[in-house]
Every structure is written in C-alpha cells, then in structure tokens.
SETIDREN-792388 format. One line per field, with one value per residue (C-alpha): x, y, z. Coordinates in steps of 0.02 Angstrom, whole numbers, padded with zeros to 5 digits. Example, Ala and Ser with C-alpha at 12.3 -4.5 7.8 and 13.67 -1.06 7.14 Angstrom:
! SETIDREN-792388
east: (00615  00684)
north: (-00225  -00053)
up: (00390  00357)
***
This chain:
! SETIDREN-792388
east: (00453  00546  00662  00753  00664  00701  00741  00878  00967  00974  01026  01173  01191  01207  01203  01246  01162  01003  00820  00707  00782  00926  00856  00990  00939  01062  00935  00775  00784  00821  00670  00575  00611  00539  00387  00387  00392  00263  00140  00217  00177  00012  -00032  -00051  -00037  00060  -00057  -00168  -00224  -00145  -00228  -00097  -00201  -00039  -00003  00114  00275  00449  00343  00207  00367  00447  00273  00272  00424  00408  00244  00313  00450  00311  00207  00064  -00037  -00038  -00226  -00151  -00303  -00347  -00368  -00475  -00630  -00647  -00764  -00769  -00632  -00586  -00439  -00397  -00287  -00261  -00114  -00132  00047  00175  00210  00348  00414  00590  00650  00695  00829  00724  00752  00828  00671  00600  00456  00371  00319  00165  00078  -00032  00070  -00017  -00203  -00222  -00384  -00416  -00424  -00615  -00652  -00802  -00848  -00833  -00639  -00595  -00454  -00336  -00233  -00036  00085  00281  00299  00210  00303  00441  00418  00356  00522  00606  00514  00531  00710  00735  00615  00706  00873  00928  01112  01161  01135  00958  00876  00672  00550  00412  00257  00130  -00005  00049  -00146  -00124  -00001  00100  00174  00161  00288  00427  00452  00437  00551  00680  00679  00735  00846  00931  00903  00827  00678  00663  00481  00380  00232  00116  00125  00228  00265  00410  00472  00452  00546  00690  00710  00715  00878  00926  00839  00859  00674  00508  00328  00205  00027  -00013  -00077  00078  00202  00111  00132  00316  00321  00210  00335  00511  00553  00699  00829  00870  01036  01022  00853  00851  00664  00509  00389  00218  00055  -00122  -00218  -00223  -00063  -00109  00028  00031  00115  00225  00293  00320  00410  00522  00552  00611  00730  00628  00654  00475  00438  00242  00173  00018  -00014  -00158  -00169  -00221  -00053  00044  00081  00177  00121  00202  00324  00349  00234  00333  00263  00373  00491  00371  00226  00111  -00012  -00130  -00285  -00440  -00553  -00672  -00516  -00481  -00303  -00281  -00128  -00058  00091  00173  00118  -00046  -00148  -00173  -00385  -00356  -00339  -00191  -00254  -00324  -00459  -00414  -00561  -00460  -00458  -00285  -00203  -00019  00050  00150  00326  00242  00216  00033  -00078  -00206  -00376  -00493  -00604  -00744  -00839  -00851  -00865  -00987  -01106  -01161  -01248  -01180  -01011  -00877  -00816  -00664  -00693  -00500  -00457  -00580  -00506  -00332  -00378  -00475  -00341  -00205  -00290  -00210  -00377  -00414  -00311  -00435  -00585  -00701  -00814  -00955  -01135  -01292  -01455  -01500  -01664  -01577  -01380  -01430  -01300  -01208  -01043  -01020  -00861  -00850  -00710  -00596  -00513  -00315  -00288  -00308  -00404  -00586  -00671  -00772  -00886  -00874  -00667  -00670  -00764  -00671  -00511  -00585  -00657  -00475  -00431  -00566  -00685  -00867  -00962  -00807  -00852  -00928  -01114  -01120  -00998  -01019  -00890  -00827  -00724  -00676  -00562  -00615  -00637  -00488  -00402  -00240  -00151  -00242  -00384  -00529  -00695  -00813  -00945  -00946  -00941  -01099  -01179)
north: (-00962  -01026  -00952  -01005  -00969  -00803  -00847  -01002  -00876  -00758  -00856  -00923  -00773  -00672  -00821  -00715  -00556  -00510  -00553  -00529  -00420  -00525  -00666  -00712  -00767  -00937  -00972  -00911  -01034  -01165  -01105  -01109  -01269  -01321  -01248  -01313  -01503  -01473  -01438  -01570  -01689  -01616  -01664  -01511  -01524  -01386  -01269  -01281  -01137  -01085  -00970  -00870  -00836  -00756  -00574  -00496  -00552  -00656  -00804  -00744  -00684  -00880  -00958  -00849  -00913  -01084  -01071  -01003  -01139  -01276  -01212  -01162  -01017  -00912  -00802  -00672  -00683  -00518  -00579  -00428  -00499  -00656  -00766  -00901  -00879  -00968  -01088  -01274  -01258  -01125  -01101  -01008  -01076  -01134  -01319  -01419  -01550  -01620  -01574  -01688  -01677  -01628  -01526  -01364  -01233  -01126  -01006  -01023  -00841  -00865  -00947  -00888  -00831  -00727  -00681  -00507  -00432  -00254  -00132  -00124  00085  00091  -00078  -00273  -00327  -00421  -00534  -00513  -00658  -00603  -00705  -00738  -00641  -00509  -00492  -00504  -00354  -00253  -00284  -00226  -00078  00001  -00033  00069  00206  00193  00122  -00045  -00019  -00196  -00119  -00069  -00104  -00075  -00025  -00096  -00065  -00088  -00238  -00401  -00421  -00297  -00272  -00130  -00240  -00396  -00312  -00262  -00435  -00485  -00364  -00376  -00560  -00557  -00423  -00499  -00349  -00323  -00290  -00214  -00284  -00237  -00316  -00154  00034  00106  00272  00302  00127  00187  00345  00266  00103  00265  00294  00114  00111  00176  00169  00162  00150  00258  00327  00518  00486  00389  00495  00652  00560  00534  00720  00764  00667  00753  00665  00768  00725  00545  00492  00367  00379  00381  00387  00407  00291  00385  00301  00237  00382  00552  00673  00856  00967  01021  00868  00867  01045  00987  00834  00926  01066  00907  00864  00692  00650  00577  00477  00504  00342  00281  00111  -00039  -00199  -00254  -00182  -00270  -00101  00019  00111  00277  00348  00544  00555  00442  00268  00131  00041  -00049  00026  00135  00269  00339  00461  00417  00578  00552  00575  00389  00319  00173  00059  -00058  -00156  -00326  -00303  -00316  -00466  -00588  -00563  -00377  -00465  -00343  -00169  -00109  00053  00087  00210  00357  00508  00602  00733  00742  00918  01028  00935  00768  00672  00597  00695  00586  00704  00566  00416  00422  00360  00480  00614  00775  00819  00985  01110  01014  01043  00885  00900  00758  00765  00709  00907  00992  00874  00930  01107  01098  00975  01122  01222  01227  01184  01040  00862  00769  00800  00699  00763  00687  00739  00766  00741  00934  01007  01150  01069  00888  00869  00986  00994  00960  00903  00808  00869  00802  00967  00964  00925  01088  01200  01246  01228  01377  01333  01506  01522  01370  01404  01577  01470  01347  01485  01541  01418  01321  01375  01428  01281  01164  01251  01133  01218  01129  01061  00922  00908  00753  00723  00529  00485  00487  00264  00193  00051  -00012  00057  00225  00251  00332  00209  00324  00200  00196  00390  00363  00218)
up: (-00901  -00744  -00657  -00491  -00332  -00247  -00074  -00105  -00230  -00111  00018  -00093  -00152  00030  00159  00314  00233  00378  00256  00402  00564  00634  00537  00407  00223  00261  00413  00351  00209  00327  00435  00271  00208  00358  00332  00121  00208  00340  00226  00111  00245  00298  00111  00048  -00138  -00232  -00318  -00160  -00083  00087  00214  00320  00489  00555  00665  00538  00606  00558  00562  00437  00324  00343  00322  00160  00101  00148  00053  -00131  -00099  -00098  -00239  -00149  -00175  -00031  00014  00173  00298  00389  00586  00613  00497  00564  00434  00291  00186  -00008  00060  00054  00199  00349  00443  00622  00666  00559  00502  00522  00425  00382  00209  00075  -00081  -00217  -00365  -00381  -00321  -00466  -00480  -00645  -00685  -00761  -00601  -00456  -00310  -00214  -00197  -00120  -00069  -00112  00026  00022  00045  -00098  -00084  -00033  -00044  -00189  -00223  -00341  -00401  -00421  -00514  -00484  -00639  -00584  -00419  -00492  -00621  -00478  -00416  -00539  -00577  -00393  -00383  -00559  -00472  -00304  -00317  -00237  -00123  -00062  00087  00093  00250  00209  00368  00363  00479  00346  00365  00256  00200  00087  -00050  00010  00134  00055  -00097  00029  00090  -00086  -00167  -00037  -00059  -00248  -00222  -00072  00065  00236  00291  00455  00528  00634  00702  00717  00702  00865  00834  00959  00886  00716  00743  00835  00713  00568  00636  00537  00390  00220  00150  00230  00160  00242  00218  00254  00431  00502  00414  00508  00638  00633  00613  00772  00856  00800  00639  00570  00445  00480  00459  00324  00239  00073  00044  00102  00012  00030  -00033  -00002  00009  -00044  00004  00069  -00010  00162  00225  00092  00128  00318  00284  00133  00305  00408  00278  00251  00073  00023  -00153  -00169  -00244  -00337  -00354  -00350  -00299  -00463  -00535  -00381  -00306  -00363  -00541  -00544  -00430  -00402  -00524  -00626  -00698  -00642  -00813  -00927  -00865  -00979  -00894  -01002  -00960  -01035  -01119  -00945  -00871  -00802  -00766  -00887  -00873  -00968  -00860  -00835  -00674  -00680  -00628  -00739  -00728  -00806  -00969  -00986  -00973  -00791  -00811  -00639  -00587  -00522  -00605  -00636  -00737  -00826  -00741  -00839  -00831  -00875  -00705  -00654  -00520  -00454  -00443  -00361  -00402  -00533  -00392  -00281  -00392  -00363  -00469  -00430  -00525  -00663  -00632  -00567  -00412  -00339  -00162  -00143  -00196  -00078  00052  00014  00047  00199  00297  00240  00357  00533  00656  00516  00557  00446  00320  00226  00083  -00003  -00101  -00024  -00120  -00157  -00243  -00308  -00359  -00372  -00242  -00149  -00086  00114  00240  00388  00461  00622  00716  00750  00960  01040  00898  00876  00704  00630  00475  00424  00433  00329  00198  00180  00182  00030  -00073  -00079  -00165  -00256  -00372  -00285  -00347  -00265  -00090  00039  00096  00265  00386  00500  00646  00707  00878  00818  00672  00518  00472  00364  00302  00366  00222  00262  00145  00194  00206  00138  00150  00317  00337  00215  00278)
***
C-alpha cells in the first residue's frame, strides 16, 4: 500500500507550523528536496542504501527527510565507532541538488525505511530493517497511548542511531508537530528548554539528573516518556514528588519502539508471557525479519490490574542454588538505597550455588558504601537466596548505551 509521503502532507497541511526548532515544515521540505536531488544527481538509485555520518542535529533530521523523499534506505551511522559499515553511499554533509517536477511523493508501506542497529548491551549490534508501515503504526500507537495536541512540541536529547530518537522525528513528522532538538545531553539546557515542551523521552539516569538539578512541576509537560533501561521505583516516587508526570515505557528496536506504555501495550499490539516467562509480541510494528511474532528475551509479569512489569532478560538470569534470580530486581533494590547512585549485578561461578549472587555498586556523591548496611537493606526486601554475597565498589560509572542501558559485557569482560 502507498500512501502520500509524511513530510509534503505536513507541510501542506501546517506550512508555517515549526517541524524542527524554528525550522518550519514549508522550509524544511524545501531544504529537503534539496537534499532528495543531490543524491538524485550524485546517482544514487532509490532503494540504495544511505549512510548518515551526521552529529545529531537539524541537518541529520533534513538529510533524513530528504532521504525517505528519494526512496532511499537510510542506515544512521554512530560517529563514536568509527569502522566498515553495510552502505552504498555515506553522507558526512548533506547534498545538494536542484529539484525537479516529478510525481506526487508517496511512501509505499511495505518497504525498507530505516535500518536501526540494536543498542548492543549483551552482544554485537544488529540491524534491524524498519518499514514506512511500521513507522507509521508506531505512530499511531504512541499518539493513542500519549495523546497528540496540534500543539505538541517533543524534546528530544536522545541519540538518532537508535530508535528512541529516530521515532520522535518520525512521529512528529506524520503527525505534523515539533520537535525541539538538541544536539547532545545539557542538563541546564534540558531543564530550561522543559519550560517549552510538552513531552520528553528520557532514560533513568538523565531524568535523575533533571531532578538533581531542580526539576519541579513544569509548566506545560504533559509527559514524561521514560524508557531504555530499568526504572528504580525510587525514581519514580521522586519524580511523582516533583509533580513530573512520567509514562514508563517498554519497547525494542525490533518492534520500532514503543510496545507497552504505563504498562499498557500500545493499539494493535499483543503482549503475551510465555510459561518461561518471556515477553512475546505480536505487532504491526515489528520488523519485517520477525516473520511477525518477536520472542523478545525479557522476562515480565502481568501485575494485579493487568499492566506488564518487565522482571529482566533471560540472559542475565541467576542461577543460584537452583533458584532464578533477574539481576534487574536486585538492582532496583540496592539503587533505592540512599549511599547507592548505581548498581550492577551479575553471577559468579560458585562451588557451592553454581553461581552466586554479587553487585558492583557506584556510591551517591558525598556517601560511603558499607557491604554490611547493604545487604541488611536487600534482605529486607528480597528473598535470602536473591541477596548479593559480595560487593565490589566502583568510583567510575557504571558503562551504558546512549539510550542508557547498562553494558554488562563490559562490566563482565
């Protein structure tokens, strides 16, 4: 199916409506059109694949654009892992070209848009192909979860490698709304551009950080988007004390983001937990390779009112004594602790257990650690077998992703 292209409807939909900043939708599709003929005239055939080598800025969003409005399939390049990458053209600035009459732009919905590489924590990133269609019902699934006003203005600091960022541009786009960009994570900027914006996507670390530095009811936030890693209930109870309203999120690449929302699977999206306990969905979201049906590898729960807890990854689970441990819930309780800002907790090869439960864990600025107050704290509120036996302390930050997940490999490695 084919259906006409998001950014010229928008633009004739909303002409002098800000897309990008101050960066109307009437001249970003001029700006983009531009781009479309460069690579027309660099002879870049539609279909072809296009490496963005771009920082995350206004001209990475109209070298997107101008991209989808030539046909090309776009592969987001991550400038921090320099290297050989699957393309058949790379763009480190963007073309230029004058554009021609041609037909009326169109997406068809069942062809490769995007290809998106996973965020890498248990293993090698992967890409993931995404389709218009799949975009699209993204799209429409978050703006049934969230709400769309005309005059939404989304903040994004994420990085545009990944899909979290990549689906705000996106999503904005067919809806015809403003995204407010910025090129990296500024916290005072952050904080101060909150005073415009309506929605924001966040990970646990930067919205603690927002927090730390005075975040408290901003004037015209609707929500709090809050994914990528595990959420200590913790964090949650500070932000809800800020008056930050905060929409916890689970979501993939695979499924093109979002999957369930407060718990919540987004419209036309079916969650289902396997007897090992695996999330299993089943969405028009999903990349095409899933054949349909993504066994995602995270473990999770339906609570007692019906909404999705995410317990871990069948990966890292603990095998101790016989019993399952999900390091994500041992985590949760140690970083609730006040001299705990972050913790990480693994398996170590044990005679006795098989493995056995330990933490490396980052103290909050100012506090001292004690291995022995800890474990009192955990045994609280865990089971004994769920207790870590050793602790490891570590000055430096625990390794993440952009989008906040923690590289356990590299804790491991």
């Amino acid at each position: 199916m084919h259906v006409e292209a998001w950014l010229p409807r928008a633009a004739a939909a909303r002409p002098d409506h800000p897309a990008i900043n101050a960066i109307t939708y009437a001249q970003l599709l001029v700006r983009a059109r531009r781009v479309a003929a460069g690579l027309r005239d660099a002879g870049v055939a539609s279909g072809s694949r296009v490496g963005l080598a771009l920082p995350p800025s206004e001209d990475f969003a109209v070298a997107l654009h101008g991209c989808l409005l030539h046909g090309a399939v776009i592969v987001p390049l991550d400038l921090r892992q320099p290297g050989a990458h699957d393309v058949d053209h790379l763009v480190t600035a963007l073309p230029d070209g004058e554009p021609s009459v041609e037909e009326r732009e169109r997406h068809d919905l069942d062809g490769p848009a995007i290809v998106v590489h996973t965020s890498g924590t248990t293993s090698a990133p992967k890409p993931v192909v995404l389709s218009y269609g799949n975009w699209l019902w993204s799209a429409l699934g978050s703006a049934v979860a969230l709400g769309h006003p005309p005059d939404e203005r989304w903040l994004c600091a994420l990085p545009l490698t990944h899909v979290g960022g990549l689906s705000i541009l996106l999503r904005s786009a067919i809806a015809g709304t403003t995204v407010l960009l910025h090129e990296k994570w500024d916290t005072g900027r952050v904080l101060d551009a909150l005073d415009d914006a309506t929605i924001v996507s966040l990970v646990p670390t930067t919205l603690r950080r927002l927090l730390d530095a005075g975040l408290r009811e901003p004037r015209r936030l609707r929500w709090a988007l809050l994914g990528g890693a595990p959420i200590p209930p913790a964090l949650l109870d500070r932000a809800r004390e800020a008056g930050v309203a905060v929409a916890p999120t689970y979501g993939l690449t695979e499924a093109c983001s979002q999957v369930a929302t407060d718990g919540v699977p987004l419209f036309c999206t079916d969650v289902t937990i396997a007897p090992d306990g695996e999330i299993v969905v089943r969405s028009p979201t999903l990349a095409p390779q899933t054949g349909g049906t993504l066994h995602t590898g995270d473990l999770g729960a339906w609570s007692n009112d019906g909404r999705l807890r995410i317990t871990g990854r069948k990966a890292d689970t603990i095998v101790t004594g016989g019993e399952n441990v999900a390091p994500a819930e041992v985590e949760a309780v140690l970083e609730a602790h006040p001299a705990v800002a972050e913790a990480a907790v693994h398996g170590r090869p044990d005679e006795e257990w098989g493995e056995a439960v330990v933490a490396i864990v980052v103290p909050t600025d100012g506090h001292t650690v004690n291995p022995e107050e800890l474990r009192a704290h955990a045994a609280q509120a865990l089971a004994p077998y769920k207790v870590p036996k050793a602790f490891t302390l570590r000055t430096d930050p625990l390794p993440r992703t952009g989008s906040g997940k923690l590289l356990r490999r590299e804790l491991l490695a």
